[in-house]
N, C-alpha and C positions, 0 to 999 in steps of 0.2 A: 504494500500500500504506500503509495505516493506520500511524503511527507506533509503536512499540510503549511500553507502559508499563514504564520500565525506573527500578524500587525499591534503592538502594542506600542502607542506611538503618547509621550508625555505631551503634559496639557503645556509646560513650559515652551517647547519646542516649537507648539503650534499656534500660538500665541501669537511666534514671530512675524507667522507667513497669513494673520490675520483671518477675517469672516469673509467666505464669499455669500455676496447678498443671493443668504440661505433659509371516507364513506363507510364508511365498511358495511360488510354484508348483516348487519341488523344483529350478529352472535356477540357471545360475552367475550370471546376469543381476538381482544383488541391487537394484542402483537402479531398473532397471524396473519388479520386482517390489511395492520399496517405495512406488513412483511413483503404482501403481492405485489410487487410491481419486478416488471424483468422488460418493461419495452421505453423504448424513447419517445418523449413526446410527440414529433413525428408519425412516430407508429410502426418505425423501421427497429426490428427486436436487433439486437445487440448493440446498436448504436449506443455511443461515449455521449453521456451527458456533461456537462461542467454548472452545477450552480455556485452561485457567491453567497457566502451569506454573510453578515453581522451584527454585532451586538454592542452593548456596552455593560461596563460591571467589575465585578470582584475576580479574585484569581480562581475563587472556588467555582463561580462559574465559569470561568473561563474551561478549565479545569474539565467538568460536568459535559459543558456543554460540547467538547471538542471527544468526547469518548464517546454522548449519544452521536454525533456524525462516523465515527468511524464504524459505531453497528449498524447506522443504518448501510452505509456503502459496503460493509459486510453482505448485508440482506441483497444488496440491489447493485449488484456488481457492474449496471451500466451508469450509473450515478458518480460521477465525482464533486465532493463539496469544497469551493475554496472558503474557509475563514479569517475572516479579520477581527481582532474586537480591540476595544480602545474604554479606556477612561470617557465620564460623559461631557465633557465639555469638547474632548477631542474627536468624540462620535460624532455631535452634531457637526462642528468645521467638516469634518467627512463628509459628511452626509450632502451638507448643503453644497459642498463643490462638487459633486455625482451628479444632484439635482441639475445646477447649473448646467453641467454636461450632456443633461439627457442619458446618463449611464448607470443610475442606482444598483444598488446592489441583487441579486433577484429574489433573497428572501433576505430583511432587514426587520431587526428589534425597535419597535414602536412605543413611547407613554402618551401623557394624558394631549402631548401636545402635539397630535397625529392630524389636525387641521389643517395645521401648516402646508405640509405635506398630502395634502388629498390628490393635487392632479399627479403625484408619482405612485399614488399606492391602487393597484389594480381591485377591484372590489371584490369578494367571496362569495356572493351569493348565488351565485352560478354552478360554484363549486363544491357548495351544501346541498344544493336541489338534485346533482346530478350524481349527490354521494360521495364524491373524492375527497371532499372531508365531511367526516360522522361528526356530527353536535347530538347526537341522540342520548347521551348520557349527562348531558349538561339542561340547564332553565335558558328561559328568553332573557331571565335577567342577568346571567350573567354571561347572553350572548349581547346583550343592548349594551354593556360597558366598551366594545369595542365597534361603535356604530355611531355616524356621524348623526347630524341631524335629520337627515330625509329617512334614517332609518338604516341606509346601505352598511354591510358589514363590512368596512375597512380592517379590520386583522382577525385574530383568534386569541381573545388572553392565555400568556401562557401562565396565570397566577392573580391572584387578587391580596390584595393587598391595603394598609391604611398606615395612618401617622402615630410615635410617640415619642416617648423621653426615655433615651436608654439612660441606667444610672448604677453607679459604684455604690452598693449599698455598706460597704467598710468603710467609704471613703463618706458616707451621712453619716456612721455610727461614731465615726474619730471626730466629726467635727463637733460631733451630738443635736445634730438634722433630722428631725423626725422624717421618716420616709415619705413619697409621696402618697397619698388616696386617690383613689377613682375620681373624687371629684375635686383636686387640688384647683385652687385658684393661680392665677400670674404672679398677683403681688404673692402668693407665697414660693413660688419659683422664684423670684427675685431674691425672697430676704435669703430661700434656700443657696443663692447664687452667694450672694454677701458674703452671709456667714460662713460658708463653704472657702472662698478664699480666702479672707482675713484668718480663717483660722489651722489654714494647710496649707497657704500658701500658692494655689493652685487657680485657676479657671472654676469657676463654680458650673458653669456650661459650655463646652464648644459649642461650636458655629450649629445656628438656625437654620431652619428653611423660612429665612424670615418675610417671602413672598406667603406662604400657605400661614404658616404661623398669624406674621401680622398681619395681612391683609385679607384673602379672601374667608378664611378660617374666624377671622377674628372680625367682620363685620359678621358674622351667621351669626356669630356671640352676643354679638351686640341688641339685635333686636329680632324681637319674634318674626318669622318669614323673609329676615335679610338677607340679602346675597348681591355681592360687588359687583358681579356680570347679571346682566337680563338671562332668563331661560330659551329666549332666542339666541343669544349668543351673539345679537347684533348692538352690543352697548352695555353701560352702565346702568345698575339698579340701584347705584349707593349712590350718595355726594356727601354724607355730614364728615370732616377731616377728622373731628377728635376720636375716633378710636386707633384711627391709625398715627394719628399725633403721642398716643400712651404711650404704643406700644415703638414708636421712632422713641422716644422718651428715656423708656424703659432699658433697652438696648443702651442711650448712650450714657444713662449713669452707669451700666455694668460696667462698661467699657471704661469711663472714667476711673472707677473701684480698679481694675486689674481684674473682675469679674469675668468677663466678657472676651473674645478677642477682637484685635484691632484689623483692619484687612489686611495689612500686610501679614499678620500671621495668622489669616483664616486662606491667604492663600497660600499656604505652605503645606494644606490637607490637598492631598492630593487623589483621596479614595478615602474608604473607609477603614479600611485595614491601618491609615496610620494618623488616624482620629484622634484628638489630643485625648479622648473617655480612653480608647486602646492602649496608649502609653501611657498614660496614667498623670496627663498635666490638668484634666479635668476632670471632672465629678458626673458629668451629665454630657449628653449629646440629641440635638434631633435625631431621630431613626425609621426608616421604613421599615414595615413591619418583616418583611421579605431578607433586610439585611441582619434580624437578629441575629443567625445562626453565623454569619461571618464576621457579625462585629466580638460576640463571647468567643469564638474561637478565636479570634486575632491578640484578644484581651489575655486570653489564658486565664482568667479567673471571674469569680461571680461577677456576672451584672444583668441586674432586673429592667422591667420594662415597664412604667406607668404611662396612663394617657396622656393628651397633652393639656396643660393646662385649658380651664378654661377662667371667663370675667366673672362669673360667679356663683359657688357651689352650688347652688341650686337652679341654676342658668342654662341653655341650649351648650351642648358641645360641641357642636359646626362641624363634623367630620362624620364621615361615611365609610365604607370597605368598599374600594375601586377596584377595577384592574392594576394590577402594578406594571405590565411590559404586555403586549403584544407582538407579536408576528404576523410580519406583512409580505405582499407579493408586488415586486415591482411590476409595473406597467409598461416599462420593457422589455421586461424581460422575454426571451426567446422563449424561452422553457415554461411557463405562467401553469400549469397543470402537474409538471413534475414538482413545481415548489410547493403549489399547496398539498400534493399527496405528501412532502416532507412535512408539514404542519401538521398533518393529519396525525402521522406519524410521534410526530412531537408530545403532541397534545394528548393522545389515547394510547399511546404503547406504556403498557405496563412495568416490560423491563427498561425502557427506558428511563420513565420517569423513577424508577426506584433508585437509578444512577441522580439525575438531574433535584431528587430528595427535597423537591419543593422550594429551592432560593431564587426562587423568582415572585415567591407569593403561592398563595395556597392553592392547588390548581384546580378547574374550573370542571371537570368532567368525575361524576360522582364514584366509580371504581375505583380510579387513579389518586385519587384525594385518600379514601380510606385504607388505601394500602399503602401510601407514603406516610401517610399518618400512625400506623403499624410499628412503619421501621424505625420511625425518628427517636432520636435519642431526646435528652431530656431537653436541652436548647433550642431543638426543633422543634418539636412537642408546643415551645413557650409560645412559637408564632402560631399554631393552631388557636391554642389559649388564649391568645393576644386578641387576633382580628374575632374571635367567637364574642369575647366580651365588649370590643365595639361594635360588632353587631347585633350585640343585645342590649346595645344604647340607643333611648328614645331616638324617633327617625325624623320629629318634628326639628325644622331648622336648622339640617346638616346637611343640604344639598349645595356641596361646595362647588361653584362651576368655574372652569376655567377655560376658558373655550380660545383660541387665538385674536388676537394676536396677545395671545397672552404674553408669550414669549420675549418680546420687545417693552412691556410693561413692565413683566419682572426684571429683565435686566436693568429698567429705568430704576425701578425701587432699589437696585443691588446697591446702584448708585448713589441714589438719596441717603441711605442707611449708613454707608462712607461717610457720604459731606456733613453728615448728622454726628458719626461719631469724631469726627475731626474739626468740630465746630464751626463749619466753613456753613451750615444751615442749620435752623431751629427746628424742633419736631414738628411744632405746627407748619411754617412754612415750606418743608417738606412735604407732610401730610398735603396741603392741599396744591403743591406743585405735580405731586404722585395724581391726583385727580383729575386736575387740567388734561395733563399727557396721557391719558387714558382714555379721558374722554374725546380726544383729539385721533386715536389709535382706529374708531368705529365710521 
């Protein structure tokens, strides 16, 4: 077997060279199922396939995901896959000079920000109708997580997944931090922040997702049925600035404290594996649900996983259990049937995913979930636990939408949050700078 081409290309490097303006047959018998394939799209039998595929992620997926392609080219000896996979900030500069090209990958890892990208990703629902890929063991709902607005199936989640706070529970016990609850508030994530560095000398939190955290997470918070994006996905539903003035606020006294980190040393994470919660310079981290198993294994010792704050114990929580990643099929690709029977494959083979052991998020086709569930050790086990228990959090005003150009917003906020904590702006005049250009974005 051919070696594969395996691209891990750092976010430092690419930095330099900048953004370009970027079925089976109905039985329980999934891996058999998935197994059938011996002709080329074409239709000419032994014909040499070549697909591309990529992703972005941890090494354990990398890992994972590079062992399921070699079974599957096992099974399907006219199939060859090339891989690439990259860090996320490096996958998308990827992605978007493909796009530019007109050359996308022919099967490529998708999240929630898959709009961007709709005229490169070839639709699915063709390929459900006609059986090449089986949804028969999964719901509408969590085939509708991977569907645009009109309905059309844009990918296949390979996992589902939501938001928390991973946390060194040694490192609250020394500072003597009571752990967090279920229904923690901000301000006590903050004083947890304070007191945690003043008293270990440490970061009380790495770096936020402080797009989801402060802004559209935290207007759901704020008032019953709120939400920052319209449910059209064509504008804004919010304008009052002050919750996101708190929460600009809140960030730059951490940051003040030695709480907090400053951008220059939030850009120095360069993944999760070297997380300042993983090395042990902080107490807390944001975390998707899906990276638990690879942020405690990177960690080598305990760390738990509370929800994420919310404004007030008895308040909406703003968050939902999404998709975390999807799988798409380019629209150029030559081969568009042989990729999604690789989906197919992905998604319902048994022994695949017993390799692939859910770090993508819990996956979405009901077998393969309870047998991965089965095998998982206790840290995996915890992401079952984790997304089961937001999911059995009220559903009233947790409809966090982030629809595009979301993308170009959050990067505005990455910025504002900068000039905030550098005191080059104030959190209000941020807050309502963040506004303007949003509103300006539809």
């Amino acid at each position: 077997m051919k070696k594969k081409k395996l691209i891990c290309l750092c976010l430092s490097s690419l930095l330099a060279i900048g953004l370009i303006t970027g079925c089976g047959s109905g039985t329980s018998d999934k891996s058999k199922d998935a197994n059938t394939q011996t002709e080329a799209n074409d239709g000419e039998s032994g014909d040499k396939i070549t697909l591309r595929m990529a992703w972005w992620g941890s090494q354990t997926r990398h890992d994972a995901t590079n062992k399921v392609i070699e079974m599957y080219e096992e099974a399907n000896p006219n199939v060859d896959i090339e891989a690439e996979f990259y860090d996320f900030d490096s996958y998308f500069t990827k992605l978007d000079t493909l796009v530019a090209a007109n050359d996308t990958w022919d099967i490529f890892q998708m999240g929630g920000n898959f709009p961007k990208y709709e005229n490169s990703i070839e639709t699915l629902g063709g390929y459900i109708e006609e059986g090449i890929i089986d949804v028969s063991d999964t719901t509408d709902a969590f085939l509708k997580t991977t569907q645009n607005n009109n309905g059309d199936q844009m990918g296949i989640s390979v996992g589902t997944n939501t938001y928390g706070i991973a946390y060194d529970p040694a490192m609250f016990e020394e500072a003597g931090v009571a752990e967090p609850t279920d229904n923690w508030t901000w301000d006590e994530w903050k004083e947890a922040c304070l007191k945690i560095s003043e008293k270990l000398g440490v970061y009380g939190s790495s770096k936020m997702d402080n797009f989801i955290a402060g802004v559209t997470q935290r207007v759901s918070q704020a008032e019953k049925d709120a939400n920052f994006f319209n449910m059209e996905g064509t504008g804004l539903a919010w304008d009052d600035p002050e919750p996101l003035a708190d929460y600009f606020a809140m960030i730059q006294e951490l940051t003040e404290a030695g709480a907090y980190p400053d951008a220059g040393a939030i850009k120095e994470i360069k993944d999760i594996e070297n997380d300042y919660l993983v090395t042990g310079d902080a107490a807390m981290t944001w975390v998707a649900s899906n990276q638990i198993n690879s942020i405690v294994n990177a960690s080598g010792r305990e760390i738990k996983v509370a929800p994420v704050p919310r404004i007030e114990k008895d308040g909406a929580y703003g968050m939902i259990v999404q998709s975390s990643q999807m799988l798409c099929v380019s629209k150029t690709s030559k081969y568009k049937e042989e990729a999604a029977k690789f989906i197919n494959y992905f998604v319902n083979d048994i022994e695949a995913n017993k390799v692939l052991n859910g770090e993508r998020g819990v996956p979405i086709m009901t077998e393969v979930r309870e047998t991965v569930k089965a095998q998982a050790d206790d840290a995996s086990k915890s992401i079952y636990d984790f997304v089961d228990k937001i999911g059995n959090f009220p559903v009233e005003n947790s409809n966090v939408i982030s629809p595009e150009p979301k993308t170009e917003i959050e990067d505005y906020d990455k910025l504002l949050i900068e000039k905030v904590q550098y005191g080059e702006l104030t959190s209000e005049e941020a807050a309502k700078d963040l506004l303007e250009f949003a509103k300006g974005k539809f």
